[in-house]
OpenMM code with the backbone's topology and positions (N, CA, C; nanometers):
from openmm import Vec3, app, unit

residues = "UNK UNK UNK UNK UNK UNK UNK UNK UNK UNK UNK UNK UNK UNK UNK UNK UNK UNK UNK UNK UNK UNK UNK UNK UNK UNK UNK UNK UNK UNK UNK UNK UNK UNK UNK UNK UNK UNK UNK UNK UNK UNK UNK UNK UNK UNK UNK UNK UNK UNK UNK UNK UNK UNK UNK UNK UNK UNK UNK UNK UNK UNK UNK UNK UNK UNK UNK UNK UNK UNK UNK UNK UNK UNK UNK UNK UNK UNK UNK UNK UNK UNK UNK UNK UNK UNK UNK UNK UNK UNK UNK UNK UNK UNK UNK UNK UNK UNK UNK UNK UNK UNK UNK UNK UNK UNK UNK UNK UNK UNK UNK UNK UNK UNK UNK UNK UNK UNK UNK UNK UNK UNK UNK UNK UNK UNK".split()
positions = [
    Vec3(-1.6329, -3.9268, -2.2469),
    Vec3(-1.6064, -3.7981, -2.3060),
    Vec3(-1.5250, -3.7137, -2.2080),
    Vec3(-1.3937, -3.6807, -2.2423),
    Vec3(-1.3563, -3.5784, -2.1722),
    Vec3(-1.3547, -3.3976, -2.1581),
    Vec3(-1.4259, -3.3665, -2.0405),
    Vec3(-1.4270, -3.2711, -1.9890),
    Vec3(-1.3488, -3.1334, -2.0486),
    Vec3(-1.3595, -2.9839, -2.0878),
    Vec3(-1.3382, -2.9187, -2.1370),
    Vec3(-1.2594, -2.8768, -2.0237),
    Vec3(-1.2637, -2.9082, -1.8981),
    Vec3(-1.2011, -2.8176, -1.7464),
    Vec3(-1.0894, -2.9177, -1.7239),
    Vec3(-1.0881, -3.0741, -1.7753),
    Vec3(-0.9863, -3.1360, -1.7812),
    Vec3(-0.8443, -3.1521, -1.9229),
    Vec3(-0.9294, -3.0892, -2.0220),
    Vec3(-0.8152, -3.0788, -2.1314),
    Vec3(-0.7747, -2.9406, -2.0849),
    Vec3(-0.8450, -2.8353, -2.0738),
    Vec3(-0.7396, -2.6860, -2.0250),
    Vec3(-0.6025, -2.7385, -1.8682),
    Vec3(-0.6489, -2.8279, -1.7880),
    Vec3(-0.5255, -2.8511, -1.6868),
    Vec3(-0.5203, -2.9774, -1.7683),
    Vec3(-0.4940, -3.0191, -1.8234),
    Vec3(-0.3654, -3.1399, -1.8891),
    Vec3(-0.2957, -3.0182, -1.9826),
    Vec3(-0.3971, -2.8941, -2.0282),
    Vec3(-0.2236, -2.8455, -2.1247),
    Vec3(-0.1813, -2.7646, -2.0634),
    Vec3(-0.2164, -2.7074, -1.9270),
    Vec3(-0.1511, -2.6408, -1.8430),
    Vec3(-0.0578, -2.6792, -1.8081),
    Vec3(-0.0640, -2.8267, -1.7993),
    Vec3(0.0183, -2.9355, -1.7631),
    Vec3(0.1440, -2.9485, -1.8260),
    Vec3(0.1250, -2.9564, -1.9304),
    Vec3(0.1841, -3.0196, -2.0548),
    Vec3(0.2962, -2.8676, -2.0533),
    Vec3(0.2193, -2.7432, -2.0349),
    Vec3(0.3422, -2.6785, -2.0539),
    Vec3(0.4009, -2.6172, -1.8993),
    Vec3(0.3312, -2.6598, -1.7804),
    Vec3(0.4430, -2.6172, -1.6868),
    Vec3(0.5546, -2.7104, -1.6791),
    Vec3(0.5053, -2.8568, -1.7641),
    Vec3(0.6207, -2.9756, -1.7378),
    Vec3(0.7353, -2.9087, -1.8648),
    Vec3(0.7701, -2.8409, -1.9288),
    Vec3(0.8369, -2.7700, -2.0089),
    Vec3(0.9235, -2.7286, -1.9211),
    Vec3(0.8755, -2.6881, -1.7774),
    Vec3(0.9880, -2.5831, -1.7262),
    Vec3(1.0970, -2.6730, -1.6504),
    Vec3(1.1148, -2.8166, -1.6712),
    Vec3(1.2274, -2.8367, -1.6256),
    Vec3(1.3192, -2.8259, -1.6846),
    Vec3(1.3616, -2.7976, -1.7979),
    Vec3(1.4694, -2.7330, -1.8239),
    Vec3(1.5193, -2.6250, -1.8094),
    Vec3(1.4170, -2.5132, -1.6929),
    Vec3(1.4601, -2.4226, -1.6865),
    Vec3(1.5619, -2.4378, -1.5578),
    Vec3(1.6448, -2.3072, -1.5775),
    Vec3(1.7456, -2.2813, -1.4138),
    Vec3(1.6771, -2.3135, -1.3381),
    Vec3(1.7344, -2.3393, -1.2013),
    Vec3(1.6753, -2.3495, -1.0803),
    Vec3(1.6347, -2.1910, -1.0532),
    Vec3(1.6887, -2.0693, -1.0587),
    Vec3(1.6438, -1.9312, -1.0589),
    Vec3(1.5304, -1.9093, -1.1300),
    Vec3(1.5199, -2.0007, -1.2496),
    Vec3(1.3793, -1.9400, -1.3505),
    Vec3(1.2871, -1.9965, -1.2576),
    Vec3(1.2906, -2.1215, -1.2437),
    Vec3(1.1429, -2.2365, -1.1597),
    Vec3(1.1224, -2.1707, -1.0423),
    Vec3(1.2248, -2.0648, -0.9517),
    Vec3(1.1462, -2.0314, -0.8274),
    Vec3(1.0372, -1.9310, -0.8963),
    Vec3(1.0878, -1.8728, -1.0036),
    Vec3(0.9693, -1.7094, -1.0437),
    Vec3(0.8523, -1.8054, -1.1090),
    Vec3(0.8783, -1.9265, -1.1902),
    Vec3(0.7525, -1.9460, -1.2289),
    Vec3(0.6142, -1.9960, -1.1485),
    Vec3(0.5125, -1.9664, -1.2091),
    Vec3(0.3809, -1.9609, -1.1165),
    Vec3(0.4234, -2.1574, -1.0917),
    Vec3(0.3716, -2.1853, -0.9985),
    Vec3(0.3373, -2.2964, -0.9921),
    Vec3(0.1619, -2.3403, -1.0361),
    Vec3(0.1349, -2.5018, -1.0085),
    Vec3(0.0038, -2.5522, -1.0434),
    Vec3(-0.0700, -2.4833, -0.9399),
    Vec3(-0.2336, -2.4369, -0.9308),
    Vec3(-0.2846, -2.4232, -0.8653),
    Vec3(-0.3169, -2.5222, -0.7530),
    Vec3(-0.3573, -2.5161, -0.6316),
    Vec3(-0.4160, -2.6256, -0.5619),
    Vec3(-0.5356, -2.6790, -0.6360),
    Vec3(-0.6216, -2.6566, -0.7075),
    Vec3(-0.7362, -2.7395, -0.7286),
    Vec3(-0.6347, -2.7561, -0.8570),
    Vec3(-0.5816, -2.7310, -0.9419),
    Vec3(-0.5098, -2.8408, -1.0648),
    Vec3(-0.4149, -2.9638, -0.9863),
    Vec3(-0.4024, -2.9290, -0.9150),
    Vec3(-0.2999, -3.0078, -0.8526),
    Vec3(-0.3938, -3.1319, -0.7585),
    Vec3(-0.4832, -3.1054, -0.6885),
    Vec3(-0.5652, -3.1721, -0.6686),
    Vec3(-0.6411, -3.2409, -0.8149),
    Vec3(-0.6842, -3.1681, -0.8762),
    Vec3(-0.7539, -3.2778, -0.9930),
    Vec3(-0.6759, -3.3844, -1.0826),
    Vec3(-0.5514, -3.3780, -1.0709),
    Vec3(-0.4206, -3.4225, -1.1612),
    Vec3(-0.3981, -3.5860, -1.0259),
    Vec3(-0.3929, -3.5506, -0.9049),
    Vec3(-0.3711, -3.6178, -0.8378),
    Vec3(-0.4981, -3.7404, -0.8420),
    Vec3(-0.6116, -3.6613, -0.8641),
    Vec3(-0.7100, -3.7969, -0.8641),
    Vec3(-0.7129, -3.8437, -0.9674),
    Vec3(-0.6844, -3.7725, -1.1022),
    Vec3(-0.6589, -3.8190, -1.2324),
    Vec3(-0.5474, -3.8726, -1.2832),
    Vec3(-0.4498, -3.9173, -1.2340),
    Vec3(-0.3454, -3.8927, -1.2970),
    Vec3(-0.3121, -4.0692, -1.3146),
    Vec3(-0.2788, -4.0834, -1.4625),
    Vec3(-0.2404, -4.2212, -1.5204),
    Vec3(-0.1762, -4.2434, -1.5738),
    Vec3(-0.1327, -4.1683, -1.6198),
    Vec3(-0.0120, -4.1461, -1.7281),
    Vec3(0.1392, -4.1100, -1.6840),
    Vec3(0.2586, -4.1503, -1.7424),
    Vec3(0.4106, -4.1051, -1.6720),
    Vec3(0.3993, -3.9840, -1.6917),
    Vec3(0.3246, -3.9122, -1.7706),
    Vec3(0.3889, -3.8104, -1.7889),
    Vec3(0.2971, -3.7092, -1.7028),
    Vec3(0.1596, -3.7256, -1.5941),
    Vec3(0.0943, -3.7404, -1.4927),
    Vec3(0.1567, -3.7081, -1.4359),
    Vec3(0.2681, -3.8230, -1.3501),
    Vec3(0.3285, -3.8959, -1.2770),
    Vec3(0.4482, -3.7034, -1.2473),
    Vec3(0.5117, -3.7345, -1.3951),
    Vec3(0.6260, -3.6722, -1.3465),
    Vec3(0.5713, -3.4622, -1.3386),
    Vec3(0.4871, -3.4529, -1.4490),
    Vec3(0.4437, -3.3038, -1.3672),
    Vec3(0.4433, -3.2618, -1.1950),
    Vec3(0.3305, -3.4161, -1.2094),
    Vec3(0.3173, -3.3873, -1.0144),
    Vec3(0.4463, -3.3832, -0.9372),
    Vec3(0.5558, -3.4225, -0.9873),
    Vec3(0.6928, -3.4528, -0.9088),
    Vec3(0.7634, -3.3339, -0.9160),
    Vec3(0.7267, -3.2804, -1.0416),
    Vec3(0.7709, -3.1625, -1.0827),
    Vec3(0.7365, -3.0027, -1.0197),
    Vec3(0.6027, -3.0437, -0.9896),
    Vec3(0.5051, -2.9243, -0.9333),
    Vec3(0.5938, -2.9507, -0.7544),
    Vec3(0.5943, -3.0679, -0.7198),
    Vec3(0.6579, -3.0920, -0.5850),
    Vec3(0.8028, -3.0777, -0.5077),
    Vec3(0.8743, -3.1050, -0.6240),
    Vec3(1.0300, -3.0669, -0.6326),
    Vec3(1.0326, -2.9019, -0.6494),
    Vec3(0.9429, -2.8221, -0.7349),
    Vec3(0.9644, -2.6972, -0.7239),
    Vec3(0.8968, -2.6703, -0.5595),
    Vec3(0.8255, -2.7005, -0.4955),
    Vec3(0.7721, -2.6946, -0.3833),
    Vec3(0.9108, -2.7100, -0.3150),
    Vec3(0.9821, -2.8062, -0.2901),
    Vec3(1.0407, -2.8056, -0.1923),
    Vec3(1.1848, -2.7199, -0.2044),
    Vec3(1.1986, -2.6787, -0.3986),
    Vec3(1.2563, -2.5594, -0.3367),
    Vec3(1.2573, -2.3852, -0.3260),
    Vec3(1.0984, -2.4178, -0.2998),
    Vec3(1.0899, -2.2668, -0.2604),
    Vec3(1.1226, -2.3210, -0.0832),
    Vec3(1.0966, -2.3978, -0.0325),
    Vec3(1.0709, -2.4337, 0.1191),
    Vec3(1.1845, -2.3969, 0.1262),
    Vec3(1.3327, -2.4884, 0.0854),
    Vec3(1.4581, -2.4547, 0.1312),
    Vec3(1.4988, -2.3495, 0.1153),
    Vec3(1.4893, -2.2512, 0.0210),
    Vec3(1.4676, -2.1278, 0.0046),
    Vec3(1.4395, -2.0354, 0.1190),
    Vec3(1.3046, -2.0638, 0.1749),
    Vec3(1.2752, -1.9909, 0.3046),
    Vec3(1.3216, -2.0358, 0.3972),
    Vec3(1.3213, -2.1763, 0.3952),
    Vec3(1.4538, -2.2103, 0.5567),
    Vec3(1.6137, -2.1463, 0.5555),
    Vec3(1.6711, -2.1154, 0.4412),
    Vec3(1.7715, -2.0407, 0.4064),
    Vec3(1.7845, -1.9085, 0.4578),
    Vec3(1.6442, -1.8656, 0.4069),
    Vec3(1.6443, -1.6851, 0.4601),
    Vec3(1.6373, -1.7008, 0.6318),
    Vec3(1.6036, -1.7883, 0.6885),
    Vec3(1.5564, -1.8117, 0.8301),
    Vec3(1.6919, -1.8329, 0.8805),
    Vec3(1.7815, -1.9015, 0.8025),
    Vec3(1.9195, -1.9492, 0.8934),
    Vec3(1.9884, -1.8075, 0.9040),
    Vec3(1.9352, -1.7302, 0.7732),
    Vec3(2.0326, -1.6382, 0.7761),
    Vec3(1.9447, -1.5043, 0.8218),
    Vec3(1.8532, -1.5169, 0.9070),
    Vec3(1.8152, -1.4114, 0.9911),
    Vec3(1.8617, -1.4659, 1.1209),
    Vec3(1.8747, -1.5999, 1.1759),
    Vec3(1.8998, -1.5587, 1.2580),
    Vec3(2.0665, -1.5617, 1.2993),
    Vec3(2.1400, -1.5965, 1.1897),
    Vec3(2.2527, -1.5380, 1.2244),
    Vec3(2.2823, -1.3837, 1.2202),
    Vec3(2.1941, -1.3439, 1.1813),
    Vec3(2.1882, -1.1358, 1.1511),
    Vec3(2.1604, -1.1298, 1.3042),
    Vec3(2.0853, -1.2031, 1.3966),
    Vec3(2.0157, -1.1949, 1.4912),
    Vec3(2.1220, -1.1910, 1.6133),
    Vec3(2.1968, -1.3292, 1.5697),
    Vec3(2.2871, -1.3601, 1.6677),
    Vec3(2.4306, -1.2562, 1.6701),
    Vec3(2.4292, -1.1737, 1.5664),
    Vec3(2.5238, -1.0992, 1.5462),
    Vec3(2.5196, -0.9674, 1.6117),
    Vec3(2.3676, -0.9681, 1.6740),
    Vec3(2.3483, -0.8003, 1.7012),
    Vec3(2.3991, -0.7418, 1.8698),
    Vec3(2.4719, -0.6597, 1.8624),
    Vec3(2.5150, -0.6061, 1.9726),
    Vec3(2.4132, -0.5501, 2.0826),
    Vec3(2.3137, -0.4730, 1.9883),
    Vec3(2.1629, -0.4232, 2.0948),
    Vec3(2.0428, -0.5105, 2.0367),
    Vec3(2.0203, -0.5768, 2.1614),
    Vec3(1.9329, -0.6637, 2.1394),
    Vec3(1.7655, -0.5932, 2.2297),
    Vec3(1.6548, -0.5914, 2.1392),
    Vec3(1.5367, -0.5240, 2.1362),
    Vec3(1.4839, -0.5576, 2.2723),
    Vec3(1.3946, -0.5499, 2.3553),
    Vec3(1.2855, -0.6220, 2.4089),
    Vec3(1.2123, -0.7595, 2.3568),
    Vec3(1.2370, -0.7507, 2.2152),
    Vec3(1.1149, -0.8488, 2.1810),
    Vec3(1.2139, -0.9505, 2.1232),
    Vec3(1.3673, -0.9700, 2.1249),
    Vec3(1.4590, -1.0131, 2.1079),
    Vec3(1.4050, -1.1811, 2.0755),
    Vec3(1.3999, -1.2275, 2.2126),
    Vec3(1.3736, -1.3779, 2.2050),
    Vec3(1.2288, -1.4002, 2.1126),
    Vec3(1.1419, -1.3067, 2.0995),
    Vec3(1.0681, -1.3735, 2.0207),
    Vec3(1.0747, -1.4130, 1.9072),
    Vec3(1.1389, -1.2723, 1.8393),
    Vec3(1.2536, -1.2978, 1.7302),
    Vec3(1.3194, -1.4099, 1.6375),
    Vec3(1.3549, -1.4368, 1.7623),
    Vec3(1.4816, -1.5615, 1.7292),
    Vec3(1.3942, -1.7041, 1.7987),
    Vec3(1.3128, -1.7122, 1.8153),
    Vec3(1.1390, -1.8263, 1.8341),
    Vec3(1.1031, -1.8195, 1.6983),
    Vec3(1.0749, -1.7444, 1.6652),
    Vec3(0.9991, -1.7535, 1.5406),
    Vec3(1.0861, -1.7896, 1.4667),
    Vec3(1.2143, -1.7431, 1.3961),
    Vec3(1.2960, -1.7227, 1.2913),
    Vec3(1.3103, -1.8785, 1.2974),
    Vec3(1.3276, -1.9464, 1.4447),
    Vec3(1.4192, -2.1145, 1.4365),
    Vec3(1.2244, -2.1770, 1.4225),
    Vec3(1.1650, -2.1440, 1.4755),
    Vec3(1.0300, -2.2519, 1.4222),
    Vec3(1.0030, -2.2359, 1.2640),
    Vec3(0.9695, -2.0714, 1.2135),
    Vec3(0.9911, -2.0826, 1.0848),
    Vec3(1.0412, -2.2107, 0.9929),
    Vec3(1.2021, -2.1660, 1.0153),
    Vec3(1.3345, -2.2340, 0.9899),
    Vec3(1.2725, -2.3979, 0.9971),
    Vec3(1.2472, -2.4281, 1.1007),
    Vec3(1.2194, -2.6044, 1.1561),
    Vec3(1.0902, -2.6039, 1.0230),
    Vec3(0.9661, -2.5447, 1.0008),
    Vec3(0.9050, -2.5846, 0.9508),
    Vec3(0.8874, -2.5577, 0.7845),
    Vec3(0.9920, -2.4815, 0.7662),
    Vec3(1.0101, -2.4767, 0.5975),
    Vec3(1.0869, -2.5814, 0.5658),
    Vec3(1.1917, -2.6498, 0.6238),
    Vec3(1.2737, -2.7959, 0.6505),
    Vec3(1.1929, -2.8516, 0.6249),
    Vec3(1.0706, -2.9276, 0.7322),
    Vec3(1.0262, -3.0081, 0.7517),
    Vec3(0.8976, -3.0318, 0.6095),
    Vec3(0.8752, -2.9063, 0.5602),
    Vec3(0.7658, -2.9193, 0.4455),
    Vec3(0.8317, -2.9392, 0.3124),
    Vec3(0.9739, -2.8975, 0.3069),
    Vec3(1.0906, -2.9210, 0.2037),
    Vec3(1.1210, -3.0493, 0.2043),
    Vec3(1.1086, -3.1339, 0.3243),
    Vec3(1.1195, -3.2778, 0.3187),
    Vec3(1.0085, -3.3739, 0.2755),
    Vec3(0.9100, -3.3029, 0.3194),
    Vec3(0.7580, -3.3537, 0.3015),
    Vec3(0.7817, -3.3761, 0.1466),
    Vec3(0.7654, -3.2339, 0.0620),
    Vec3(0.7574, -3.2143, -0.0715),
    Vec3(0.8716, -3.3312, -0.1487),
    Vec3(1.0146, -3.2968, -0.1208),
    Vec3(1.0911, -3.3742, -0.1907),
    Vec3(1.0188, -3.5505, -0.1812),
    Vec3(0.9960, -3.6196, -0.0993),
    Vec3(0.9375, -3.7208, -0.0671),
    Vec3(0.8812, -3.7278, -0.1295),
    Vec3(0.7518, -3.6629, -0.1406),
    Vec3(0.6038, -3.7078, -0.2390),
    Vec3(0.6545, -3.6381, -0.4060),
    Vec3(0.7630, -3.5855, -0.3837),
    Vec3(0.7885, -3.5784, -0.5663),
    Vec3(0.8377, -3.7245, -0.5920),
    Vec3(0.9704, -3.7514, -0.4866),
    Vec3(1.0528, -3.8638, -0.5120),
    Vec3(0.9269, -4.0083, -0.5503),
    Vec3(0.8488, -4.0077, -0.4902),
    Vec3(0.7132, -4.0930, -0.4690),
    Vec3(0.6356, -4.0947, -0.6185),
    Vec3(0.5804, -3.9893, -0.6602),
    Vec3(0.5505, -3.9451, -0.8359),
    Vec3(0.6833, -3.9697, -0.9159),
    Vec3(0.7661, -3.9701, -0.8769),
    Vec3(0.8959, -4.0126, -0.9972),
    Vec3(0.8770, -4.1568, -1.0349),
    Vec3(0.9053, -4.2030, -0.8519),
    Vec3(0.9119, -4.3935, -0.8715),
    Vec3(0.7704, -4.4199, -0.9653),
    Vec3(0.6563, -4.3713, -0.9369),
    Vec3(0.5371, -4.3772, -1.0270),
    Vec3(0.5365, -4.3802, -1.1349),
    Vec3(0.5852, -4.2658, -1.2115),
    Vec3(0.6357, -4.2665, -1.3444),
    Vec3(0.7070, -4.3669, -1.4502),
    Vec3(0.8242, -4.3731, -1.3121),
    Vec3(0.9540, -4.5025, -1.3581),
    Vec3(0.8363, -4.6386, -1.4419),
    Vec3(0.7672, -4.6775, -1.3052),
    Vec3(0.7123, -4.7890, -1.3061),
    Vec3(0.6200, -4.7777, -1.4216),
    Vec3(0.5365, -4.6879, -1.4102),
    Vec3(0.4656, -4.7065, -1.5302),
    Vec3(0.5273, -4.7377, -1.7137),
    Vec3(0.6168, -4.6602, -1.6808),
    Vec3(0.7031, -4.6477, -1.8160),
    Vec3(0.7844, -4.7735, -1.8367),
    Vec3(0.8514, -4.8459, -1.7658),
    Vec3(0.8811, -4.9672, -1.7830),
    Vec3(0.7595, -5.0430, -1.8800),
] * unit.nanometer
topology = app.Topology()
chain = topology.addChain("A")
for resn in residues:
    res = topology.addResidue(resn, chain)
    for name in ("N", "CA", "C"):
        topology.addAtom(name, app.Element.getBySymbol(name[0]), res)
């Protein structure tokens, strides 16, 4: 018998997987899956169409990441541009490039484990 807490996140499901046809501008405003839907989908998930939400929920992940590594490149070229530079200058421009390094590095993470739920999908659907 299935669960009343598992049919409400399969049609949660069912309609955030709708939003790939939206712009890339619409998918950054829309909410994403929660962590515990996203966790329960992951232990549940059997179906392609499973498969490709989660890729979906992950690909929008990685581009909010590039997104914020974007704003980071372009603080610290605002940074590198400035004639009076603060006291707290170098910390500044520490943070802005670790930021930067680690919205990359979680934008890569994400694209990966979507690319990973796609091949999933593929296969199943064959």
């Amino acid at each position: 018998m299935i669960s009343k807490r598992f049919k409400c996140v399969v049609a949660v499901l069912l309609v955030t997987g709708t939003t790939c046809m939206c712009s890339s501008q619409e998918l950054s405003t829309k909410a994403s899956l929660k962590r515990a839907d996203v966790n329960l989908l992951r232990r549940s998930a059997k179906t392609p169409e499973d498969f490709a939400t989660l890729a979906l929920h992950f690909d929008q992940r990685a581009m909010l990441f590039g997104q914020k590594a974007a704003e980071e490149d372009a603080e610290l070229k605002r940074l590198s541009g400035l004639t009076f530079r603060a006291k707290n200058y170098p910390i500044m421009v520490d943070r802005a490039q670790r930021s930067g390094d680690y919205d990359r590095a979680e934008e890569k993470k994400c694209s990966e484990t979507a690319a990973d739920y796609r091949q999933r999908a593929a296969s199943l659907h064959d």
